[in-house]
NUNU-126862 format. One record per atom (N, C-alpha, C): z, x, y. Coordinates in steps of 0.1 Angstrom, whole numbers, plus 5000, padded with zeros to 4 digits. Last residue first. Example, Ala and Ser with C-alpha at 12.3 -4.5 7.8 and 13.67 -1.06 7.14 Angstrom:
507151284978;507151374989;507951295000;507851324943;507851234955;507851324967;
! end
This chain:
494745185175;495345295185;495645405178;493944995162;492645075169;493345175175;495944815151;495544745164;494344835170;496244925128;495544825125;494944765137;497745125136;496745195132;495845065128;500045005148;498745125155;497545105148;501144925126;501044845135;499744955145;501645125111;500645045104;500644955113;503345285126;502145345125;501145295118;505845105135;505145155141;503245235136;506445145102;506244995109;505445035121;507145375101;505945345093;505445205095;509245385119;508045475120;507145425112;511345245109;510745205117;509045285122;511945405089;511045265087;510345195095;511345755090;512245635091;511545515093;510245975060;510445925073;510845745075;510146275045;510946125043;510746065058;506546265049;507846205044;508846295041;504646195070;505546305069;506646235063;501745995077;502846005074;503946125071;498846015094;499946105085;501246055088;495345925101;496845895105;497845905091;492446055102;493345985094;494445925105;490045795120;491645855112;491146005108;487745675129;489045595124;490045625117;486345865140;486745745147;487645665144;487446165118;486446085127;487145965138;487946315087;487846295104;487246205108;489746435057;489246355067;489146385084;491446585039;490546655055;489546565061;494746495036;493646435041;492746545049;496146735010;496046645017;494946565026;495846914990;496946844986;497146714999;494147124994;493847064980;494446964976;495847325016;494447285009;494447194998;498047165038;497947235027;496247215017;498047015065;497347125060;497347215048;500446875059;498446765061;497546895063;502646915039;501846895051;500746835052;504146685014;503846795017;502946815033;504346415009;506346555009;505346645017;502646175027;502846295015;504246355020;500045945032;501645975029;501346105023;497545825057;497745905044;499345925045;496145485062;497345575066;497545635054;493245435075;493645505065;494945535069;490345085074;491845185085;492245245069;486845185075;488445105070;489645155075;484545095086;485745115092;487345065084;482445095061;482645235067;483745225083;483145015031;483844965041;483345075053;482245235011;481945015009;481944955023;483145405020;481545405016;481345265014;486245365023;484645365035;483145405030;486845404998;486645295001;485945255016;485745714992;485345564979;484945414987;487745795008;486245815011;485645735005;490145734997;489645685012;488145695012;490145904974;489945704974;489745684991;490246124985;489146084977;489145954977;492846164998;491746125003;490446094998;494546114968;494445974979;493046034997;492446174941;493846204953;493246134961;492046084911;491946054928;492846054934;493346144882;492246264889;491646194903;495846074879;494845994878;493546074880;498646114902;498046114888;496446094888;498046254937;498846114923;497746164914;498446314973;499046374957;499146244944;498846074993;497846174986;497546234973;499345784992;500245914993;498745984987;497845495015;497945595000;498945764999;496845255024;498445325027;498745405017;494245075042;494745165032;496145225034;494044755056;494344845054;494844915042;492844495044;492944545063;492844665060;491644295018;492544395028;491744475041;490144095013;491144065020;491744195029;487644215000;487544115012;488744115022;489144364978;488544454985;488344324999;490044254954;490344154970;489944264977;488544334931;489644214929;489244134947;488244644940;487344524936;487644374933;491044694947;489744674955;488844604951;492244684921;492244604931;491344554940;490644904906;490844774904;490844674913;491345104927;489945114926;489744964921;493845094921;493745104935;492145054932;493745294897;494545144895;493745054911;492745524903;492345404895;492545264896;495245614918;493945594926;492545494914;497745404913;497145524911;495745494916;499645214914;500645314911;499145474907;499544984939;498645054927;499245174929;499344614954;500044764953;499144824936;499244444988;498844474971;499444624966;501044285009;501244385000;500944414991;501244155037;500944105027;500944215019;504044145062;502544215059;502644185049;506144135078;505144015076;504144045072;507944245075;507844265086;506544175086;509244315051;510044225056;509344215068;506944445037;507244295035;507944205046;507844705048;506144635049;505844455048;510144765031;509544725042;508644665051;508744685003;509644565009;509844605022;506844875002;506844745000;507744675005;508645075003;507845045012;506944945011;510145084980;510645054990;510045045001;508745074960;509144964960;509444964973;507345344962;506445174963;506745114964;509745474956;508845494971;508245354971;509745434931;511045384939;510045434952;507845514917;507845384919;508545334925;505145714929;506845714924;507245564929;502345674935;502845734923;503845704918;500845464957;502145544958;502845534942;499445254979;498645334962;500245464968;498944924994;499845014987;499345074982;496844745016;496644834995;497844924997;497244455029;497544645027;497044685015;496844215050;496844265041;496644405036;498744125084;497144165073;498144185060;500643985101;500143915087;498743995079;503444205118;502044105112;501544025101;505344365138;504844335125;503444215126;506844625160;505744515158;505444475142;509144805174;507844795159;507644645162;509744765208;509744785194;509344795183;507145035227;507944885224;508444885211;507745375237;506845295231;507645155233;506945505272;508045455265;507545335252;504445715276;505145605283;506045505270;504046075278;503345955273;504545845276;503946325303;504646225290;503846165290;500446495309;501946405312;502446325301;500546815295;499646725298;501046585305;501347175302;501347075295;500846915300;498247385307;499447335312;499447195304;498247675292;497847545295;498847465295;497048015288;498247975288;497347845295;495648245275;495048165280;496448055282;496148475258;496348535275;495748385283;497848585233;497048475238;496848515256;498648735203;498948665218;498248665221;500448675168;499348735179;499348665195;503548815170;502848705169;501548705175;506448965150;505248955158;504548895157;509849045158;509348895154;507748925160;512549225146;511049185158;510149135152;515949295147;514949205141;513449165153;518349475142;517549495150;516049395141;521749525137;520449505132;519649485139;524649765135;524149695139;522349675134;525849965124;525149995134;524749855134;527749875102;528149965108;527349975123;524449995080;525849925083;526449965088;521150015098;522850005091;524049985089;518149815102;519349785103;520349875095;515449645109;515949745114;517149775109;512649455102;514149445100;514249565099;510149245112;510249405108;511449365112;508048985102;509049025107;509349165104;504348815119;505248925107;506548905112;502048595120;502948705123;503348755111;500748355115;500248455113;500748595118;502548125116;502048125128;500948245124;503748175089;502248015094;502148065102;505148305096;504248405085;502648265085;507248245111;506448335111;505648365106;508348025086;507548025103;506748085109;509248205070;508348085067;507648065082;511248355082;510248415073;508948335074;512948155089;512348255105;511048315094;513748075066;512847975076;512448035085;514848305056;513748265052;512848125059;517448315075;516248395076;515248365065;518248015069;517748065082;516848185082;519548005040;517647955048;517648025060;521947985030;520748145029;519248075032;523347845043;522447805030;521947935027;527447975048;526047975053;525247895038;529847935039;529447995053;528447965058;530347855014;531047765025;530647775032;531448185005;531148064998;531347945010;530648455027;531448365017;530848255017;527748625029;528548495035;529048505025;525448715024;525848795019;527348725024;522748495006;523248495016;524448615013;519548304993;520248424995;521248485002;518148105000;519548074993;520248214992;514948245002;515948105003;517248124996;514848575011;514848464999;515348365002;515448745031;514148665038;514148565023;516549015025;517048865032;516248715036;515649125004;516249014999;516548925011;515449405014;515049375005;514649205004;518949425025;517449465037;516449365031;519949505005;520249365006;518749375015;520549734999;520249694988;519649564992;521849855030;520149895024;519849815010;523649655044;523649735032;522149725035;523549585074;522549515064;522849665058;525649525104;524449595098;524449515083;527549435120;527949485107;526749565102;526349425154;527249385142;527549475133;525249385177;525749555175;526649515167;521749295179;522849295175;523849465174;518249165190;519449325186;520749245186;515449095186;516949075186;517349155178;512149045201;513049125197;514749045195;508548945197;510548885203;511348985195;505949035210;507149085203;508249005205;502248945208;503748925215;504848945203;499649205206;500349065198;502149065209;496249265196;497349245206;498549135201;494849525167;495149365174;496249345191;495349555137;495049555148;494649475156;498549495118;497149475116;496349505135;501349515096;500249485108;499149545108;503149565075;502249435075;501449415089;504049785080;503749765069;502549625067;503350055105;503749895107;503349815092;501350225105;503050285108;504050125106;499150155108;499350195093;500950215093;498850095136;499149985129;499450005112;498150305150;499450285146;499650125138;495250345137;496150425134;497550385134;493750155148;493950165132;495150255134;496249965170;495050015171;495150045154;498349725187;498149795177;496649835178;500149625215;498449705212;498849765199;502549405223;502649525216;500949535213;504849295246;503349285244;503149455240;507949165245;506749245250;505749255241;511149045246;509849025246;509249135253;514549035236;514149085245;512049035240;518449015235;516748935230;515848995241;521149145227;519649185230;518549125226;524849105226;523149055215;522249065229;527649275216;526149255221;524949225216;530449125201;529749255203;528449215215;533249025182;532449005193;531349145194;533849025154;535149105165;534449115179;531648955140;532448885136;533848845152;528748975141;529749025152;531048985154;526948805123;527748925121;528749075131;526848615137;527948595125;528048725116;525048645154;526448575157;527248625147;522948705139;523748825145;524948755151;522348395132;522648545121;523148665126;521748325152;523248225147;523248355137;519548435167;520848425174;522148395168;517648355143;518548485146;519148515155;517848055148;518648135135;518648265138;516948045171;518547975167;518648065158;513748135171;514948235178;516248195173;513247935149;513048125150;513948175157;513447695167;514147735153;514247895149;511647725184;513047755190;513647805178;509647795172;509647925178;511247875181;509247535164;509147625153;509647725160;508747345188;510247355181;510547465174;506347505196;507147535205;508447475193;503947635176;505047545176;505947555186;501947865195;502947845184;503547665188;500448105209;499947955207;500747935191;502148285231;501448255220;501148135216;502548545260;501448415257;501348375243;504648675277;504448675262;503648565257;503748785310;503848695304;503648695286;504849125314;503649055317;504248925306;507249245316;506849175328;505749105327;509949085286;507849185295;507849115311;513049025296;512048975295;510649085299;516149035282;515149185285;514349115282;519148985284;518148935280;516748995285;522048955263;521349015276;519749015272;525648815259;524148815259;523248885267;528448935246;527448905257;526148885256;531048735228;529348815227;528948815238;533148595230;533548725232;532248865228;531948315241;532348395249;532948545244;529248225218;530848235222;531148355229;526948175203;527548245204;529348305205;526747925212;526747905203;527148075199;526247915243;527347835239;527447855222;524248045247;525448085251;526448035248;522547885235;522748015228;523748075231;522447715254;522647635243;522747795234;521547835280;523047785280;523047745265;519047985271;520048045270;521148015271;516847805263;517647805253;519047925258;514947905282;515447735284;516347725273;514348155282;515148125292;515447885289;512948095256;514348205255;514948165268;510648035265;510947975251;512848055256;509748205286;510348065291;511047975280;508748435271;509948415281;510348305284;506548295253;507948325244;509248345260;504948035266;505148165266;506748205261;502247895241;503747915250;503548035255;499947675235;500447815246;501647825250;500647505201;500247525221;500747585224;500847355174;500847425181;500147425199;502447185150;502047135160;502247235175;502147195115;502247285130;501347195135;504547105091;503647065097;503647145112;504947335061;505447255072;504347225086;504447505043;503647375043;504247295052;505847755039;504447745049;503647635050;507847795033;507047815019;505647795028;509747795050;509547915047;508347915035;509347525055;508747635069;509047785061;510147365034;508647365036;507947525048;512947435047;512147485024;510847495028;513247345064;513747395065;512947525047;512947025056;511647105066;512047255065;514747015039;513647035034;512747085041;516647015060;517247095051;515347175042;516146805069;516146905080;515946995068;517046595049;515346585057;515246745063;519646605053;518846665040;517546695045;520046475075;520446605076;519646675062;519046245068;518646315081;518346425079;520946135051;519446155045;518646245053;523046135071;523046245058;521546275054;522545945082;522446015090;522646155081;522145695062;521045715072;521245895078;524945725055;524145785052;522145775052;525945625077;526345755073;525445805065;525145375080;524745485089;525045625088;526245295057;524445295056;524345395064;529045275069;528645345056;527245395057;528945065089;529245235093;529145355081;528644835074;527544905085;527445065086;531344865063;529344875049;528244925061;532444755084;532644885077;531444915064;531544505090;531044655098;531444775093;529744325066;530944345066;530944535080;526544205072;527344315066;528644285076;524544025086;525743975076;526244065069;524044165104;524744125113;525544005099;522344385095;523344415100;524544335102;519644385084;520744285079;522344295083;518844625083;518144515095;518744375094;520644755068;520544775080;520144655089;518444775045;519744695043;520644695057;516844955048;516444805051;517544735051;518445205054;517445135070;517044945067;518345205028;519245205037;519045155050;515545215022;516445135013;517445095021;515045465033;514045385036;514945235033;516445665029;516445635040;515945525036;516045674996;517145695002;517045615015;513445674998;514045624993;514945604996;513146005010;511945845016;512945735011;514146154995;514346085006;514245975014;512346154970;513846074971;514346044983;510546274984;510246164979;511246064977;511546494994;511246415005;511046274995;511946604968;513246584976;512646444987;509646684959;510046604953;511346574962;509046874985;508046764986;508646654975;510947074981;510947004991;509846874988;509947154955;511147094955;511447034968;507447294968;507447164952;509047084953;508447484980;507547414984;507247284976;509747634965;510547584976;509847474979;507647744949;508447654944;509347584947;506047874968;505447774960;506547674953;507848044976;507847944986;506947864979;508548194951;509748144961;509148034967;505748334954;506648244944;507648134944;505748484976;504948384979;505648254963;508348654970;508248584981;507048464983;506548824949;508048674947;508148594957;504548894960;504548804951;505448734947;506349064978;505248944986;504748834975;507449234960;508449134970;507149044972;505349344953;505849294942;507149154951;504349474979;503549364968;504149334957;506649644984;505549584985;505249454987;506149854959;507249774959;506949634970;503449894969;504249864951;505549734953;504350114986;503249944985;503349894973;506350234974;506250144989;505350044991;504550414961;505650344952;506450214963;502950514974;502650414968;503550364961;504950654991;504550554996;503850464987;505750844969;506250744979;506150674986;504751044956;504150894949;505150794959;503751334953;504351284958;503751144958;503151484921;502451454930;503451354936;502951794900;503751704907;503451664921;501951944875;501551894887;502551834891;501652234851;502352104855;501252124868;501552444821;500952394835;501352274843;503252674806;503252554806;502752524819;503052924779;503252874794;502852764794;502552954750;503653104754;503553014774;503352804719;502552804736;503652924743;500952934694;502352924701;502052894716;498352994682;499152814688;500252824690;497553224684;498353154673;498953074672;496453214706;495453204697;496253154684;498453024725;497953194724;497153144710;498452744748;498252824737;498052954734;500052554772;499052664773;499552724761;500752194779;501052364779;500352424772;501752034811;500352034801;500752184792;502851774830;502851864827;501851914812;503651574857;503051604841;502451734843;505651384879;505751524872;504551524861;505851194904;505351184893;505151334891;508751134928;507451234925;507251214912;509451014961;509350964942;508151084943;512151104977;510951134978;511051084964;514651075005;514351074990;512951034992;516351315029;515551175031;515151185009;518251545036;518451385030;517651295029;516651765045;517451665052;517751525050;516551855016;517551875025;518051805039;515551544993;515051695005;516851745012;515751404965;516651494977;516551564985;513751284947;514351424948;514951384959;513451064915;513151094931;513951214934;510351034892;511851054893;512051074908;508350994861;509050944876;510050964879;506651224835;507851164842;507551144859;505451334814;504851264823;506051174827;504951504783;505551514795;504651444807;503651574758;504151444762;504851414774;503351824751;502451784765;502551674762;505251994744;504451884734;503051834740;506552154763;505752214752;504852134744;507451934777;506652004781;505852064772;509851844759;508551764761;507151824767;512551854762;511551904752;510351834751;512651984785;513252104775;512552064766;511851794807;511351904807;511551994792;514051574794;512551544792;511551704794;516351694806;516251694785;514651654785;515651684833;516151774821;515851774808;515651414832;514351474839;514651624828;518151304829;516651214819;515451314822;519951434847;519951474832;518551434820;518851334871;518651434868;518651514859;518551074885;517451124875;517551274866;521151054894;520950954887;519750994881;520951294915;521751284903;521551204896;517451344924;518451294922;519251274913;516351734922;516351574919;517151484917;517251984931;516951864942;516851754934;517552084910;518852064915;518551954927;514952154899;515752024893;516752024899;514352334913;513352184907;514152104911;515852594905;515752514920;515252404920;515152704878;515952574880;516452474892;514452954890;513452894883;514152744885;515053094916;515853004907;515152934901;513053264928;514453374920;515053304915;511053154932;510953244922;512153304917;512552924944;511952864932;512052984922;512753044971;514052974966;513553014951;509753154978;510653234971;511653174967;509152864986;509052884968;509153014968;511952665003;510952765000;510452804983;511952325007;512552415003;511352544996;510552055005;511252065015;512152225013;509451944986;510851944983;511551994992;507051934999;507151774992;509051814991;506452175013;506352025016;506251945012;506552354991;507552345002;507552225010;504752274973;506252224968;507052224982;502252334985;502652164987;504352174984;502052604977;502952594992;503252434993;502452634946;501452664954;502352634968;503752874920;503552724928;503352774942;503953054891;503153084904;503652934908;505653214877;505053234878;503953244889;509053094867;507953024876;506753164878;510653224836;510253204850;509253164854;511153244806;511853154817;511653164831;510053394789;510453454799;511653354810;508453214777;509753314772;510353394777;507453014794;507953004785;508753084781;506253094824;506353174814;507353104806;504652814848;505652904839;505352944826;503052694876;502952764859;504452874857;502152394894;503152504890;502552594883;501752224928;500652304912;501852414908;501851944939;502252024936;502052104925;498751784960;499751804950;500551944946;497351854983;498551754983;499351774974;495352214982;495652074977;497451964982;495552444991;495052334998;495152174992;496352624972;497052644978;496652544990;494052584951;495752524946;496552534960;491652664960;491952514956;493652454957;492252894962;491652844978;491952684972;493152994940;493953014948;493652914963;490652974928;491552884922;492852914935;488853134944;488752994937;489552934933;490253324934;490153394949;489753224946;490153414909;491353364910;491053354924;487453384903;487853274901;489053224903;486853654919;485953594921;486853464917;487853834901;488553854911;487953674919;486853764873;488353734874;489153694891;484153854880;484153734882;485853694877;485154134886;484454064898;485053924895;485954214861;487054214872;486254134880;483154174849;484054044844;485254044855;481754354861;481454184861;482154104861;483154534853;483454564866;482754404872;482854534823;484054544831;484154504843;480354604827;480754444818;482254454823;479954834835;479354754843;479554614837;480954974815;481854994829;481254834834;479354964794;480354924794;481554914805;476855074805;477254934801;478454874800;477755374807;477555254817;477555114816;478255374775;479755354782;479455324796;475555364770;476455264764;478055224771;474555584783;473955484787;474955324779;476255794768;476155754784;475655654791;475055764745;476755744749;476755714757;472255824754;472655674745;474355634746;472956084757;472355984766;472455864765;473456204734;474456204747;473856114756;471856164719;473156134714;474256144726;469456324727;469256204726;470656104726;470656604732;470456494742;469956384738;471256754713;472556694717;472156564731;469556914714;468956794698;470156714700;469557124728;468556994732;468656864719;470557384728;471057274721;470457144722;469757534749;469657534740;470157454733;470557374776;469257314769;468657424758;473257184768;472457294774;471257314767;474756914787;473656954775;473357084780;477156714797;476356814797;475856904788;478156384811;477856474802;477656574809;478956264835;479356164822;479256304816;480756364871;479256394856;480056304846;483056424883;482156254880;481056284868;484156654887;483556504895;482456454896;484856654862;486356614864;485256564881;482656774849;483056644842;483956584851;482156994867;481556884870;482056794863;484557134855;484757114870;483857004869;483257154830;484657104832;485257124847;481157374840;480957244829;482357124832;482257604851;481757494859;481757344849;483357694826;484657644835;484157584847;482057724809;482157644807;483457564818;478357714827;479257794821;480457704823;475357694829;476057614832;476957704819;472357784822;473157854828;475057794834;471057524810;471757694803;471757804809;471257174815;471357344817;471057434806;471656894822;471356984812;470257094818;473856664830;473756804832;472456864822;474056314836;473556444829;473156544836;475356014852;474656144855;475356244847;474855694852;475455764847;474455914851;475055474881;474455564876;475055664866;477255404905;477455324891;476255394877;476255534927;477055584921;477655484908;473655574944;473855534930;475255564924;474655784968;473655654966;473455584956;476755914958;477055854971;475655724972;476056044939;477055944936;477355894950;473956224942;473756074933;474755984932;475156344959;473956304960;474056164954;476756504938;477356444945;476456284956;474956574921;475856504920;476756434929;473456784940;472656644935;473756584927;475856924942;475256894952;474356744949;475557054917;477256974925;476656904935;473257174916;473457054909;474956974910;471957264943;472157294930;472657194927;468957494959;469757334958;470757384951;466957694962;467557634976;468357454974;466657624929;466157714941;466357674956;469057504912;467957454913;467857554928;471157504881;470757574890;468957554895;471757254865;472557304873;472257404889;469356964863;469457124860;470657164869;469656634854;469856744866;470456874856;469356304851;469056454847;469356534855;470155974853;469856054857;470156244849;469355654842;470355774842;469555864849;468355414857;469555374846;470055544840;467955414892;467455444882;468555394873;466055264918;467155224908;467155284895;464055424942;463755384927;465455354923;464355504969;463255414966;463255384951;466155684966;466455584979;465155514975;466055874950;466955834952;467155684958;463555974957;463555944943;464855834945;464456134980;463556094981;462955934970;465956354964;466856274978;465956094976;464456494950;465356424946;465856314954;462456574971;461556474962;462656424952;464456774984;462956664990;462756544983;464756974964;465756854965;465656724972;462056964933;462956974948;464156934958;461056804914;460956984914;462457034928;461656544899;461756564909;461856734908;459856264877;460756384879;460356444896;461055964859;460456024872;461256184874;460155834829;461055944833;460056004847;460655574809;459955574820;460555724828;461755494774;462255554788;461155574799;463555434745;462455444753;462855424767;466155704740;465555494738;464255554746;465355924717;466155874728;465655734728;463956144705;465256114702;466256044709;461256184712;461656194696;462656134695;461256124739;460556084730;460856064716;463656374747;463856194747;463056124743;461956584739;462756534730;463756414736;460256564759;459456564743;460956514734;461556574782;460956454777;459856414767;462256834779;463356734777;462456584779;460056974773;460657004769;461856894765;458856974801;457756934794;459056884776;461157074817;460956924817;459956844808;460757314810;462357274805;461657134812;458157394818;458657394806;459457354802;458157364849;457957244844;457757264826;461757414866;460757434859;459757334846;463557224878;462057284890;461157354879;464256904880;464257034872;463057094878;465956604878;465656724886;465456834880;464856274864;464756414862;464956524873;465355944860;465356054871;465456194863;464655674840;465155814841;464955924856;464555364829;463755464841;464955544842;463555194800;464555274812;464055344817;460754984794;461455104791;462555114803;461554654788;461454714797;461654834794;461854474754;462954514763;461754624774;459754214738;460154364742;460454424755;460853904729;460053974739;460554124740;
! end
């Protein structure tokens, strides 16, 4: 498409020297549109209504002159290139007007100098006006990049490779490293003196030779001044001259501390839930040997009176060991969360005032106790044993770290999380919730350990001292009730443990004892035994036996399925462990056999709770279930196949 002619300005009062100069920009110029002006009226005038691409001007013009329309033109156009052409223009005016501002000047004897001067003039405006584009859009992208880099989180660098200095970083460094970035421009190497000495040589030799390669992408922590440590991810990128030398190098460095916090995290919450799946399996195979144990012992017991009394005083020992194991396992099941809850409205102040002579005594007179109750009632719908066990063990864990006596601080209140401060709390959530607090002015908690105390078996005790459960059973507890724990603590200072639990403002009163039961009771029905581990079967079999009950038995919910069909008429009752081989867990055969039978009595067995998903009875209704909790004592399962056959 053909280019627009240029529009020209002309001042020239005579109209021979204009007939003249636009005969020969015809012959010898670009094509052109030429407005002329006789006056300074119709210059001024020209000025303020047309954009022109050059301008003309006669030196000597009749009540004007041509310093004047230069000047003119350079206060209203002044990116305009402006031509002289004269011949009266002499040479020491000629060289005054070049110096303000004129491009040229032609005289207009010499007219064959104006095509070749206007084209110059019109080439070197172009060429100002690609200049003054490109400074714009330089001025324009660093005024962009500066609004970006100096608002951003992350840390924006650039260095001069052969120069060895910082160049530019943006103001995040001052608030990630805590230290000015004039520090930076006069110690290029200020970086690296903050990064920790354990990262500091691997960060080094990685910057010297890696940067250049743009293999650079390092984790490492720094050292603010006021000692606190920061994880910062570094990468870096570097910058080419046409002859692939890198003459600078661009980095980032982004503060990664908290996600390196939730990281860490969730890598503890995955062991921790690990821990308690497998705490959880070993308590439920323990109860099984339990069962055994007690159960065998108790029978050989009811034979008391043809035992020699030292064999008596034996069984009872270890009746009262199998006990102590028993505790040991509830103690595995409450941190792995399959321990059985038996919840109702407490209030955590009256949980703490009915345990203070038995805390005072466990303690010992060279601890004080002090005891900072909320004024408003601490309402939670908990385990009342579970909450005592919670508080024992961290009364018995700051005990024992007050080795030379000190102060223990139990205290309760009622804590309002909202979004905001609940992000300040790693595991809380919004909400109302009751606090039990315990303070200690012991030894404190190395920072390696903080980490770790909540693992079963874990303990910082000599050998002999302690299981390392207590604080993973305050863990376990807590964490069924739907709480949390937050640990405070350094060494030296003492620890600070707060126990949170959602709260309740509906508090109920407890109902009246229930009335002194009678001995176990036996009988003559018939049972379906169905129990996996053969030493459990036997041994509840022959309890079951010695008490006048008839006893079919089935090592599986298949096997079980046999029988039934066999003497399905005869039996009374079901007595199945849940958990077994066979693909029928023992509530699925309950449901099998009240589809035949729709009142059949159910007593369910298990190691494990009666709330674990997938692993026990979600039965309901008119006729059960009823839970056994193993390891349990014989007389209990004589008692609960006696109920459970009489309707009760």
């Amino acid at each position: 498409m053909k280019s627009a002619p240029l529009k020209f300005l002309c001042l020239e009062d005579s109209a021979e020297d204009r007939q003249l100069i636009a005969q020969t920009l015809q012959a010898d110029g670009p094509a052109c549109e030429i407005t002329h002006a006789k006056t300074q009226k119709e210059f001024h005038a020209a000025l303020e209504q047309t954009r022109f691409d050059l301008i003309l001007s006669d030196f000597a013009i009749p009540s004007y002159n041509g310093m004047a329309a230069l000047a003119a033109c350079q206060k209203a156009q002044p990116e305009t290139p402006f031509l002289f052409v004269s011949g009266t223009i002499g040479e020491e005016r000629a060289v005054e007007s070049l110096k303000s501002g004129a491009t040229d000047y032609v005289l207009k004897t010499h007219l064959k100098r104006l095509g070749p001067a206007v084209r110059r003039a019109l080439r070197e405006a172009r060429e100002r006006e690609g200049r003054r584009r490109a400074e714009d859009s330089l001025k324009e992208s660093e005024a962009r990049f500066r609004q970006l880099a100096e608002n951003i989180d992350e840390v924006f660098w650039l260095t001069d490779t052969r120069k060895g200095v910082t160049l530019y970083i943006n103001p995040a460094y001052e608030k990630i490293w805590g230290r000015t970035r004039e520090s930076l421009y006069r110690n290029p190497a200020g970086w690296l003196e903050a990064v920790h000495p354990e990262d500091r040589e691997r960060i080094r030799e990685a910057a010297a030779t890696r940067q250049a390669k743009g293999a650079y992408d390092e984790t490492y922590r720094i050292v603010r001044p006021d000692g606190t440590i920061r994880w910062i991810r570094d990468r870096a990128c570097p910058v080419h001259e046409e002859s692939g030398e890198v003459y600078r190098v661009v980095g980032t460095a982004e503060d990664i501390t908290e996600q390196r916090s939730l990281e860490e995290r969730y890598r503890q919450a995955q062991k921790m839930e690990g821990i308690g799946q497998l705490a959880g399996g070993v308590a439920h195979d323990f109860n099984n040997l339990l069962t055994v144990i007690r159960g065998n012992t108790e029978l050989a017991l009811m034979r008391a009176d043809r035992l020699d009394p030292d064999v008596c005083e034996n069984l009872k020992q270890v009746v009262e060991a199998s006990h102590r194991a028993a505790n040991l396992t509830r103690q595995l099941l409450a941190f792995s969360r399959k321990q059985v809850l038996q919840p109702q409205t407490l209030n955590l102040n009256e949980v703490i005032a009915n345990l203070v002579k038995m805390l005072t005594r466990v303690i010992g007179e060279d601890v004080q106790l002090q005891c900072n109750y909320d004024t408003q009632s601490a309402y939670v719908q908990a385990d009342p044993g579970m909450m005592e066990q919670v508080l024992m063990n961290l009364v018995v864990n700051a005990r024992d770290a007050m080795a030379g006596g000190g102060k223990l601080v139990i205290g309760t209140e009622r804590v309002n999380f909202h979004e905001e401060s609940a992000r300040l709390h790693p595991e809380a959530r919004p909400g109302t919730f009751a606090c039990l607090t315990v303070s200690d002015t012991g030894s404190g908690i190395a920072p390696e350990h903080v980490a770790r105390i909540f693992e079963p078996f874990f303990t910082t005790k000599e050998p002999g001292k302690g299981t390392g459960l207590g604080l993973a059973t305050v863990y376990g507890i807590v964490k069924q009730h739907l709480g949390w724990v937050e640990v405070a603590s350094r060494p030296g200072a003492g620890s600070t443990f707060k126990v949170y639990l959602p709260a309740t403002n509906a508090p109920v009163t407890a109902g009246a004892e229930s009335g002194v039961e009678a001995p176990p009771r036996g009988g003559n029905e018939t049972i379906l035994l169905v129990e996996d581990d053969y030493a459990v079967r036997l041994m509840t079999r022959r309890a079951l036996q010695a008490f006048g009950y008839r006893v079919l038995e089935a090592g599986s919910g298949p096997e079980a399925l046999k029988v039934w069909r066999t003497h399905g008429d005869e039996i009374h009752l079901l007595l199945t462990d849940n958990v077994m081989p066979g693909g029928i867990l023992g509530h699925d055969l309950a449901g099998m056999l009240r589809k035949e039978r729709a009142g059949m009595k159910v007593i369910f067995m298990s190691g494990y709770s009666p709330d674990e998903p997938g692993k026990n009875p979600q039965t309901s209704g008119e006729n059960g279930p009823v839970f056994l909790q193993k390891p349990y004592p014989s007389t209990l399962l004589i008692e609960a196949v006696r109920h459970c056959l009489d309707g009760r």
